[in-house]
C-alpha positions in Angstrom: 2.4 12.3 -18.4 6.2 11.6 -17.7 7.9 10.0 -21.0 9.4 6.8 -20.1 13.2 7.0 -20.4 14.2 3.1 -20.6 13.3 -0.2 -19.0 14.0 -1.8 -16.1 17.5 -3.0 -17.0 18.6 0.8 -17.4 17.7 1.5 -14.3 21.2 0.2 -12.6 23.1 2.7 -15.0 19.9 5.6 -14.5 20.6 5.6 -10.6 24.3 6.0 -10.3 24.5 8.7 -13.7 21.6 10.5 -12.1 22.9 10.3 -8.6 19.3 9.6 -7.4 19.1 9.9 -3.7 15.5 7.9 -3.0 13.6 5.5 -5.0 9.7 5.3 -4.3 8.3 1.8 -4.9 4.6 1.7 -5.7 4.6 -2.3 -7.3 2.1 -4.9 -6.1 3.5 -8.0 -4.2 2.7 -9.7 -7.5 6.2 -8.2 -8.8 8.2 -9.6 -5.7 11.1 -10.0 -8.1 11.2 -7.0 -9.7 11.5 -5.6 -6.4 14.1 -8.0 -4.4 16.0 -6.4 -7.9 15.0 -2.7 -6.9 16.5 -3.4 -3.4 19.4 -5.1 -4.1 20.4 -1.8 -6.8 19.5 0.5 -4.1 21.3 -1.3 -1.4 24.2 -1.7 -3.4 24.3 2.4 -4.0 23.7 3.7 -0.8 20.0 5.0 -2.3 16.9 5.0 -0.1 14.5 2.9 -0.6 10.2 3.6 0.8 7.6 1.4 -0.9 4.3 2.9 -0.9 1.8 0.2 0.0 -1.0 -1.0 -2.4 -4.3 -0.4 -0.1 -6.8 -1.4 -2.8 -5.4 -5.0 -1.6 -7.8 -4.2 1.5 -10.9 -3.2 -0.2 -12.5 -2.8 -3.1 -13.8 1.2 -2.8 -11.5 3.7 -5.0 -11.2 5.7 -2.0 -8.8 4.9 1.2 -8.1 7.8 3.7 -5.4 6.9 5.4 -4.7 8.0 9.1 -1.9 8.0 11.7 -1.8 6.8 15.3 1.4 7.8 16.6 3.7 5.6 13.2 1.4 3.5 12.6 -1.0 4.3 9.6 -4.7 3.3 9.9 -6.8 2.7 6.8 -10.1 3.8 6.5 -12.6 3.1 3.9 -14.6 7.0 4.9 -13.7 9.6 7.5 -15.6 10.1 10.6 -17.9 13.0 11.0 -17.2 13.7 14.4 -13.3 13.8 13.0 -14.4 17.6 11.7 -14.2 20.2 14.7 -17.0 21.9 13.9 -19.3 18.3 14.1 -18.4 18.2 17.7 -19.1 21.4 18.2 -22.8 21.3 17.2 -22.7 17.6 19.0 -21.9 19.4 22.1 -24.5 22.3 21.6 -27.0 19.7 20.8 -26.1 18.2 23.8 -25.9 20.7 26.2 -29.2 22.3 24.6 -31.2 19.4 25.7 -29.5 18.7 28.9 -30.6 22.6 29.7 -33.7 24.2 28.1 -35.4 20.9 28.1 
């Protein structure tokens, strides 16, 4: 477990001594202040700012995969078996097996 080195009003002073370069967000929406303060101390120093996305907003199972069309990520509650190569495989096998010797 990482110790906890001060609170949020240390964070200001943590940032610039520490030269930190990124800052990872990981709040829920339910903290919107906490996080228009994040932003503004990161805009303010030149630091890059991501926020990683709270998907169990979307569903209630403890598992999300998460996918990519082109940028855009896709959430899925389960992944696909066809998604594994060698599922298709045997799909086409089965396929062409009874197209063939049937």
């Amino acid at each position: 477990m990482t110790p906890i080195i001060g609170g949020f009003d240390d964070v200001h002073e943590f940032v610039i001594r520490e030269k930190v370069e990124e800052v990872y967000v990981a709040l829920h929406i339910d903290h919107i202040e906490i996080i228009n303060k994040l932003t503004k101390i990161c805009e303010q120093n030149l630091v890059r700012i991501k926020f990683i996305p709270d998907f169990q907003l979307y569903t209630k199972s403890s598992k999300v995969e998460v996918d990519f069309y082109e940028n855009t990520p896709v959430l899925m509650l389960r992944r696909e078996p066809l998604e594994l190569a060698v599922n298709r495989l045997i799909k086409k096998y089965l396929i062409f097996a009874f197209q063939y010797l049937l």
